[in-house]
Structures are given as C-alpha cells and as structure tokens.
N, CA and C atoms as an extended XYZ file, in Angstrom:
171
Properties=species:S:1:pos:R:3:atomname:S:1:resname:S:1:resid:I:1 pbc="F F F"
N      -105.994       88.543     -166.966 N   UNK     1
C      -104.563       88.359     -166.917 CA  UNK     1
C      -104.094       87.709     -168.217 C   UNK     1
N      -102.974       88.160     -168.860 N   UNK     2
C      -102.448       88.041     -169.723 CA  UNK     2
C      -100.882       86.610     -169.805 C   UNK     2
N      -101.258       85.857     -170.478 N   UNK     3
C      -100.566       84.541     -169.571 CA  UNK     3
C       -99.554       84.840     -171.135 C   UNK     3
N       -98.131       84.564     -171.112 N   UNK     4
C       -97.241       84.725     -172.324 CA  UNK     4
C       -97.368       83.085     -172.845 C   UNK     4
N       -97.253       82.830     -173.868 N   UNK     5
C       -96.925       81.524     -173.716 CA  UNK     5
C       -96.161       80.506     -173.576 C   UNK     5
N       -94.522       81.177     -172.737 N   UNK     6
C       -93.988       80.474     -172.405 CA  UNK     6
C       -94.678       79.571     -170.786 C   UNK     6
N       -95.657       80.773     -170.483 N   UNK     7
C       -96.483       80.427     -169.093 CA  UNK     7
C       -97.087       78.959     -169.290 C   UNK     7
N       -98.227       79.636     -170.840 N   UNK     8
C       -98.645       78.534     -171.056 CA  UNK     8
C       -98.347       77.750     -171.259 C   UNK     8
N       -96.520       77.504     -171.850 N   UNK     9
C       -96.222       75.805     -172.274 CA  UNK     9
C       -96.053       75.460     -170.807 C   UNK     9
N       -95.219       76.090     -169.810 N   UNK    10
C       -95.495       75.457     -168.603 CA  UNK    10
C       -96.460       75.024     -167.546 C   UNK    10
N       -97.217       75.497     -168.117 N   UNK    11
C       -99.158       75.440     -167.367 CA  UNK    11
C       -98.977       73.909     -167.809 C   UNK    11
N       -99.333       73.424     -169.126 N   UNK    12
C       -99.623       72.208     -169.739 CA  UNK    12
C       -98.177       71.052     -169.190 C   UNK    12
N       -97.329       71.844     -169.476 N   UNK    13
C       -96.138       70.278     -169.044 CA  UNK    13
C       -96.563       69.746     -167.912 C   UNK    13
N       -96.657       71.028     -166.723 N   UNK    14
C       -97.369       70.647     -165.542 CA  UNK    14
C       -98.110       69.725     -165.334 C   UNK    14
N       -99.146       69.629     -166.188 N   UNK    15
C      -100.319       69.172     -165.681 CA  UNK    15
C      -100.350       68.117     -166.645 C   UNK    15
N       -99.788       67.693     -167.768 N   UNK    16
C       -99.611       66.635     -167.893 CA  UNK    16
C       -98.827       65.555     -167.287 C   UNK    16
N       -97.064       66.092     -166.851 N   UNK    17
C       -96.185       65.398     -166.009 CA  UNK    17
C       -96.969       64.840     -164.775 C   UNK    17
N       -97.980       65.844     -164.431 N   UNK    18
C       -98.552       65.707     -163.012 CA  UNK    18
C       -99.748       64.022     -163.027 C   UNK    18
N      -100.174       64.302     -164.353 N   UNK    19
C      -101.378       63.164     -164.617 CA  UNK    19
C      -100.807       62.543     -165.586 C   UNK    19
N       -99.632       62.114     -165.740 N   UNK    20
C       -99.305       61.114     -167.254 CA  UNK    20
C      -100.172       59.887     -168.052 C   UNK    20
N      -100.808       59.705     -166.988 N   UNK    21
C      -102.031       58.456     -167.524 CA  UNK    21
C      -103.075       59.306     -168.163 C   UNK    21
N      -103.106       60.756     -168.173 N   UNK    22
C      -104.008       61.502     -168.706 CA  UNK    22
C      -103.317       62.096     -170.779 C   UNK    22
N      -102.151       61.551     -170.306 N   UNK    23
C      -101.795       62.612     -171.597 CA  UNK    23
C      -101.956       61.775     -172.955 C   UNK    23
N      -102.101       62.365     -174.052 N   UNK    24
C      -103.105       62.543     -175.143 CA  UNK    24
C      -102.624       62.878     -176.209 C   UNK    24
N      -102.770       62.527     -177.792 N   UNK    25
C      -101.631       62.997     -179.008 CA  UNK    25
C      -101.853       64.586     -178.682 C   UNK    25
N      -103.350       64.961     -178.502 N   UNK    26
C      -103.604       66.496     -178.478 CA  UNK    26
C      -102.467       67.055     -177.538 C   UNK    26
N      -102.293       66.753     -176.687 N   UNK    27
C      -101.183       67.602     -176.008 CA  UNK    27
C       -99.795       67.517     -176.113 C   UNK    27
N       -99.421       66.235     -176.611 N   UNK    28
C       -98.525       66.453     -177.742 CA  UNK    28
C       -98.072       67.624     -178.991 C   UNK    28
N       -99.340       67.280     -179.362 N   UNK    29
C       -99.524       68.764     -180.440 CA  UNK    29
C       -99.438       70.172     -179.749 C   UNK    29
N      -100.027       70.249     -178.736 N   UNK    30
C      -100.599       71.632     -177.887 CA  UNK    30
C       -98.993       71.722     -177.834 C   UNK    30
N       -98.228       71.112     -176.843 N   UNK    31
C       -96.957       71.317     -176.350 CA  UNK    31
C       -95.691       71.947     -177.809 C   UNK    31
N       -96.244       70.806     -178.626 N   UNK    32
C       -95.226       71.272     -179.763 CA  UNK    32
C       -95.395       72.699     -180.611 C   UNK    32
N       -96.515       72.886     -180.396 N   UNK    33
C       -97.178       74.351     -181.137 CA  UNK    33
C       -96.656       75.228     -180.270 C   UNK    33
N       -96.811       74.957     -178.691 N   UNK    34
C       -96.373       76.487     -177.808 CA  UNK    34
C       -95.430       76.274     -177.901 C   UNK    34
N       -93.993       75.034     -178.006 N   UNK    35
C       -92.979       75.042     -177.584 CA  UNK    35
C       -92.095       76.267     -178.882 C   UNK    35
N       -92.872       76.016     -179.840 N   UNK    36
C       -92.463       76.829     -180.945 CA  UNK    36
C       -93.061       78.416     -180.955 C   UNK    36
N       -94.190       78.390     -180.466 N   UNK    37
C       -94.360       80.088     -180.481 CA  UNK    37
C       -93.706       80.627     -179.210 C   UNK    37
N       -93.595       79.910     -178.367 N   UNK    38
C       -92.447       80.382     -177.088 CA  UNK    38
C       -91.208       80.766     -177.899 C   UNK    38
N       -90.422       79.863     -178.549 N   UNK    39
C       -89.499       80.219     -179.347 CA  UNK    39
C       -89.499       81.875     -179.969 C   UNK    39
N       -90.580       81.431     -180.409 N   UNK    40
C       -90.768       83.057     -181.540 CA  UNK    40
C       -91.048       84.272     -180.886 C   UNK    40
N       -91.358       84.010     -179.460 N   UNK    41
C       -91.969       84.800     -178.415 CA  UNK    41
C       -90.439       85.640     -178.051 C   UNK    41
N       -89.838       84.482     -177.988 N   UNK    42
C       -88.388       84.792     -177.128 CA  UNK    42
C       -87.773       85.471     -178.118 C   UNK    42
N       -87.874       85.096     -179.366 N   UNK    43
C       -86.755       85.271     -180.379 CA  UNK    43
C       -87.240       87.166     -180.548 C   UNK    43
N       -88.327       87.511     -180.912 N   UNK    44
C       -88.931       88.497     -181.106 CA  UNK    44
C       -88.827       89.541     -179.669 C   UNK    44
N       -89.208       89.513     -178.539 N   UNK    45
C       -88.498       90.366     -177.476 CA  UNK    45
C       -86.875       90.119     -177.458 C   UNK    45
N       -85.918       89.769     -178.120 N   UNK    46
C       -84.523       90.244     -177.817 CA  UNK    46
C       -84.548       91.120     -178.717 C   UNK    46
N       -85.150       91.036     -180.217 N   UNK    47
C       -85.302       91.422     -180.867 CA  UNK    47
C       -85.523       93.215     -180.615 C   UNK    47
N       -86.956       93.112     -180.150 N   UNK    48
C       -87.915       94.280     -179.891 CA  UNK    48
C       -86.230       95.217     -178.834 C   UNK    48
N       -85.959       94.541     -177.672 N   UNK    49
C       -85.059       94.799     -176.575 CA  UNK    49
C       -84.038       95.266     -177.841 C   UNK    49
N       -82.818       94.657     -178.910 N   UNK    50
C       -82.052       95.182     -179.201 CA  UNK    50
C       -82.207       96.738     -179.693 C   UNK    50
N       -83.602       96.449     -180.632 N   UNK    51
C       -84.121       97.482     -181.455 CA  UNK    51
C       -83.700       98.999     -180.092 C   UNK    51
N       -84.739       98.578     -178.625 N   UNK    52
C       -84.893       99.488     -178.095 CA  UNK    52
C       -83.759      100.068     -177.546 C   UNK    52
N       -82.384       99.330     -177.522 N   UNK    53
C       -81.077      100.065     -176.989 CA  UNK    53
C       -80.570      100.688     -177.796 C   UNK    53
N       -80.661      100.322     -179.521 N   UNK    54
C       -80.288      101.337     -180.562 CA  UNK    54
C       -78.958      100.041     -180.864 C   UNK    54
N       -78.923       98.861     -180.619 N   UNK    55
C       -78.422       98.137     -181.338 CA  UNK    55
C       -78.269       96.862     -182.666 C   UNK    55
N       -78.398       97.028     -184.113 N   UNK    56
C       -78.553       96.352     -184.735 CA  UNK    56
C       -79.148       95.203     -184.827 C   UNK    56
N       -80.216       94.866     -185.146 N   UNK    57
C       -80.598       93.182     -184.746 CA  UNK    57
C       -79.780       92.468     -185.942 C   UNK    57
C-alpha cells in the first residue's frame, strides 16, 4: 500500500500527540520535511488536475 504523504504527516502527528513524552528533535524534523512535501504533493496534483481539464496552470 501506497501511503501519500499527507497520510504520512498524519500517521506521525498522531502518534506523537498521542505519546508527547515520547517526542524528539527527529520528529520535529520528520514533521517539518513532510509538512513541506505534503505541500508540494498538493501543490503539484492541482496542478497535474488543471493540466488534465485543459486549463492553464
């Protein structure tokens, strides 16, 4: 199974919110890295989507 990574930033918030005495600079980092390729994830399918209606990106 193919997880997007907006999945994955929510997999991790999860499970850090869930264990906060567990969380760590690393997931700090982890979070800030997906929170940004989620971005690019998103930004790139409206993208791909405009392309496919035949409207200008």
């Amino acid at each position: 199974m193919t997880n997007t990574t907006r999945e994955l930033l929510a997999h991790v918030l999860e499970r850090v919110s869930s264990r906060p005495e567990e969380w760590t600079v690393r997931d700090t980092q982890t979070i800030t890295r997906l929170r940004a390729a989620a971005e690019w994830e998103e930004a790139s399918e409206k993208v791909a989507a405009a392309r496919w209606i035949g409207v200008p990106a």
